[in-house]
C-alpha positions as CSV (number, residue, x, y, z in Angstrom):
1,X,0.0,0.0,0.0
2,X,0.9,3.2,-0.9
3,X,3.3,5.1,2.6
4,X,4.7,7.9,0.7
5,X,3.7,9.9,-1.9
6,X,4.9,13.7,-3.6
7,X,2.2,16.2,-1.8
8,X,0.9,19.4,-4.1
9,X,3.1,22.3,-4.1
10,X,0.7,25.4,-2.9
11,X,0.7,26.8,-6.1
12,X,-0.6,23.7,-8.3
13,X,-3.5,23.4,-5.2
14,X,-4.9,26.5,-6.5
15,X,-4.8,24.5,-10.0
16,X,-6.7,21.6,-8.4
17,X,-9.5,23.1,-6.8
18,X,-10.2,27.1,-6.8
19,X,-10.7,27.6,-3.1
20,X,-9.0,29.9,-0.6
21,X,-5.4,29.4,0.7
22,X,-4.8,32.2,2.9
23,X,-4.8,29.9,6.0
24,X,-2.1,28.1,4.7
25,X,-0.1,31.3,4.6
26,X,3.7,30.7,5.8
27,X,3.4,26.8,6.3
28,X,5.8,24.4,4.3
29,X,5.6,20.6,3.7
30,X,8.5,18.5,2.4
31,X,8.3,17.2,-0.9
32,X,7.7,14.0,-0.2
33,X,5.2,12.7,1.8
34,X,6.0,9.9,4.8
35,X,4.2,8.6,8.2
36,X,3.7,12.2,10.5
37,X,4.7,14.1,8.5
38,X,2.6,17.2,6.9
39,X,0.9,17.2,4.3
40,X,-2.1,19.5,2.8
41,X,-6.1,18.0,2.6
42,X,-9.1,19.1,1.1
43,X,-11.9,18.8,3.6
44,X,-15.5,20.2,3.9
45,X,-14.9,23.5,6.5
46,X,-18.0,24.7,9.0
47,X,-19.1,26.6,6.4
48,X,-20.2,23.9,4.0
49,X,-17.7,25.0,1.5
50,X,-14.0,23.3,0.4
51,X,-10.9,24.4,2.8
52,X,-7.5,23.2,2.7
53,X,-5.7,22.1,5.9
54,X,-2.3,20.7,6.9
55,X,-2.5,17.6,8.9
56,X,-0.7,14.8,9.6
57,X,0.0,11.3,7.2
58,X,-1.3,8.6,9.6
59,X,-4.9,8.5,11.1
60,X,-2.7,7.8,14.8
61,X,-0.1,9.6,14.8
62,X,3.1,8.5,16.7
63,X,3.0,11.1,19.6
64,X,-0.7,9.8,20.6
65,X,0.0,6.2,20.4
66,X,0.5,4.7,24.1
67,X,4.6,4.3,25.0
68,X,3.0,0.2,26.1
69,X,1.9,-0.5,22.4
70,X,3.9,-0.7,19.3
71,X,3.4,1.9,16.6
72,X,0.0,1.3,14.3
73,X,0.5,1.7,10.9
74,X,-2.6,3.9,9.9
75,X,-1.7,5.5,6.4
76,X,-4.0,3.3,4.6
77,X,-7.5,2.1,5.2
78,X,-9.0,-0.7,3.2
79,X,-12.3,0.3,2.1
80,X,-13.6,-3.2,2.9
81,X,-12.8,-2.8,6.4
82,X,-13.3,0.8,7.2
83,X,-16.6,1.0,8.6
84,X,-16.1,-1.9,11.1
85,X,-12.2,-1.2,12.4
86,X,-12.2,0.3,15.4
87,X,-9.6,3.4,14.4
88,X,-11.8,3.7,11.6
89,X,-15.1,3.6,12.2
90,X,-16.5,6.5,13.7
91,X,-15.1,8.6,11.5
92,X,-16.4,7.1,8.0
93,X,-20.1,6.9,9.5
94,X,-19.6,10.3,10.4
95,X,-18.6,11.3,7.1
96,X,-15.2,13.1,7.6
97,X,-13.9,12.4,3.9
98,X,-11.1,14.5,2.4
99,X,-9.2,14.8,-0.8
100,X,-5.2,14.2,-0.2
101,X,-3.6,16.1,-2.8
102,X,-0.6,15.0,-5.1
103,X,1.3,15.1,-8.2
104,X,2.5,11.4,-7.9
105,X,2.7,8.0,-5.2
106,X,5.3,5.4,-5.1
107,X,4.7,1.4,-4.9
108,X,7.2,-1.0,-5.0
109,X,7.7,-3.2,-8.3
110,X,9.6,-6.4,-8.2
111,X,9.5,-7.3,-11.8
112,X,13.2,-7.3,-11.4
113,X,13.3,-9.9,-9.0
114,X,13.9,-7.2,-6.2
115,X,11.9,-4.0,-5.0
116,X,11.9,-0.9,-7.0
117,X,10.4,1.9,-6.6
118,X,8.7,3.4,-9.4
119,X,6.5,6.9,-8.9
120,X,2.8,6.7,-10.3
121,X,0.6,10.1,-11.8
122,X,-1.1,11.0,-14.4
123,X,-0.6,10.4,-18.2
124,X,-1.2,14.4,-18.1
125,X,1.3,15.3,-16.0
126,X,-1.8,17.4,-13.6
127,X,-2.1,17.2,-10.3
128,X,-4.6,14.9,-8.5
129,X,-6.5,14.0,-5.7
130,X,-6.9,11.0,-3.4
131,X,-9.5,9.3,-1.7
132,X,-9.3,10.3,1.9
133,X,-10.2,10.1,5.8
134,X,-9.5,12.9,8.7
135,X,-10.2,13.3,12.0
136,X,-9.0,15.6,14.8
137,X,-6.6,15.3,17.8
138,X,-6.3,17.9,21.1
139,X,-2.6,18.2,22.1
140,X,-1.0,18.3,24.9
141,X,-0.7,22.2,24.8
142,X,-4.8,22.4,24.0
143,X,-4.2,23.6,20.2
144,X,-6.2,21.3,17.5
145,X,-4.3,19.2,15.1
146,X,-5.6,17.2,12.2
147,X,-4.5,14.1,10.7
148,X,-5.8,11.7,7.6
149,X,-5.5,8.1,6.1
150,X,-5.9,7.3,2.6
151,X,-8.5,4.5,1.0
152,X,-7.6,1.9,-0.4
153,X,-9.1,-0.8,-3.0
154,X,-8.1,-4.3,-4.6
155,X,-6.1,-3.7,-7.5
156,X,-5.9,-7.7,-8.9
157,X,-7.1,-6.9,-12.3
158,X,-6.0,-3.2,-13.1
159,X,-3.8,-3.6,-16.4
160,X,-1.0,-1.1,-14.7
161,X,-1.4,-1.3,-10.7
162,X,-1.2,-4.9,-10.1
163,X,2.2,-4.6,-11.4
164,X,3.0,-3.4,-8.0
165,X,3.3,-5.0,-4.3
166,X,5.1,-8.7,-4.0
167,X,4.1,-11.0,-6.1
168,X,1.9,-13.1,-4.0
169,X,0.3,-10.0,-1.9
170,X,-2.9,-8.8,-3.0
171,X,-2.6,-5.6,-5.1
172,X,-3.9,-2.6,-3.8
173,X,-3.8,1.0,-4.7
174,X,-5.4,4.6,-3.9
175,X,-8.9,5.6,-5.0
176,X,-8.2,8.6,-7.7
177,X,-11.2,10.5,-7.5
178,X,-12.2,12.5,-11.1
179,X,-12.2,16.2,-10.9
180,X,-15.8,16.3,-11.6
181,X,-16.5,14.2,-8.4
182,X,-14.3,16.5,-5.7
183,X,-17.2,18.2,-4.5
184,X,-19.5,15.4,-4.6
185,X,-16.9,13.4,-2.2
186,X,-16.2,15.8,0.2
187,X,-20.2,16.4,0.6
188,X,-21.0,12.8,1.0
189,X,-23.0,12.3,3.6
190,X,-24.1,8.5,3.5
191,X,-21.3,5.7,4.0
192,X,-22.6,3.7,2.0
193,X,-23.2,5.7,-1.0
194,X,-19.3,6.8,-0.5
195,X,-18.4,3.5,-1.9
196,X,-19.5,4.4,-4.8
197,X,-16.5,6.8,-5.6
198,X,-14.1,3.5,-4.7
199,X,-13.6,2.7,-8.0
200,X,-10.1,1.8,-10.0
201,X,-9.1,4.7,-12.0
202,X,-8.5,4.0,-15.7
203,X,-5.4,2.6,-16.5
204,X,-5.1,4.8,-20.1
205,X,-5.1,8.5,-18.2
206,X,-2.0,7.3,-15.6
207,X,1.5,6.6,-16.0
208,X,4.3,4.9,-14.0
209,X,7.7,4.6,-14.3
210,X,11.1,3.6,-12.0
211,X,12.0,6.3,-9.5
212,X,14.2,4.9,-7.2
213,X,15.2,7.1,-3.7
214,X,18.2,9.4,-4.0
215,X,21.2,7.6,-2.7
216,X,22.4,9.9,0.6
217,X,26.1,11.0,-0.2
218,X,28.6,10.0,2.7
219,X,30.2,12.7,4.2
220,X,34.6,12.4,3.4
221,X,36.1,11.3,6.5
222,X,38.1,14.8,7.1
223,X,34.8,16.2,7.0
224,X,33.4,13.9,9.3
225,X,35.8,14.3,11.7
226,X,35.8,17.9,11.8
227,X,31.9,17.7,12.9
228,X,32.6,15.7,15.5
229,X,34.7,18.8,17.1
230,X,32.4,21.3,16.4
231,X,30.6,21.2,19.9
């Protein structure tokens, strides 16, 4: 399943959905997209109307899950088990959908014999948007914080995504949500008739190719050893 993934820049959001980013004024996200860190969402606001937010990749994040338990890995939510899990559940019968912006996400491909990773977007080059699911946390200094997962689906007979995942997994992939259907998502207000925007996008308007991660330099050893007296 898809646990990182290129966020949209703040000027191509503008480009995906006309709706006000003054909020997001001064904030930065990397440009890639892993478990806690930032990211921008698309999300209905009080007022009935689209707002973009930053919030956190990962329905739990780290810093709220007990010190006693090991970390949950909450990025992805199957759409088959979403209204039943308990992490889940209240939040998809309440309805707090979002679209997770993004020019691209990377899966693994081991047509090789080994994992690659190869970046996947659209055959257009445009910007897009992902199924998704927030909710809200109160931290430790009272302000509110927001975090998402993304929805998945079975991918076993898309002609390009079940290239992806080992061999004998189950494929799965993100729910691409058309353009036409943003508003319609985020206004949803039935569960059930959500799933019907869980469907596999069509193979002919992506693209996909091998985009391994950059190879950190080592530092020389002089250098190395120079850092180590700067104290």
């Amino acid at each position: 399943m898809c646990t990182n993934y290129r966020p949209t820049s703040r000027d191509l959001l503008q480009e995906l959905m006309d709706i006000d980013l003054s909020n997001l004024e001064g904030l930065e996200w990397p440009d890639e997209t892993w478990k806690d860190y930032d990211a921008p969402i698309i999300r209905l606001g009080l007022d009935g109307q689209p707002e973009c937010v930053v919030a956190s990749f990962g329905f739990v994040p780290r810093r709220h899950v007990p010190a006693s338990m090991p970390s949950l890995t909450t990025m992805n939510a199957r759409s088959e088990t979403v209204g039943q899990l308990r992490s889940y559940s209240r939040y998809w019968k309440s309805s707090q959908l979002c679209l997770v912006p993004m020019t691209g996400f990377y899966e693994p491909n081991y047509e090789s014999g080994k994992a690659v990773r190869w970046q996947i977007a659209m055959a257009d080059k445009r910007p897009f948007a992902v199924a998704g699911m927030w909710r809200s946390w109160e931290e430790a200094d009272g302000r509110i914080s927001h975090s998402f997962t993304q929805l998945t689906i079975n991918a076993d007979e898309h002609p390009l995504l079940k290239r992806f995942h080992k061999p004998d997994d189950e494929k799965r992939t993100l729910v691409v949500v058309p353009p036409e259907a943003y508003r319609d998502w985020l206004s949803c207000r039935d569960p059930e008739f959500a799933r019907a925007f869980l469907n596999p996008y069509p193979h002919r308007l992506m693209n996909a190719w091998e985009d391994p991660r950059p190879v950190a330099k080592k530092k020389p050893a002089a250098e190395k050893q120079q850092s180590l007296l700067d104290f």
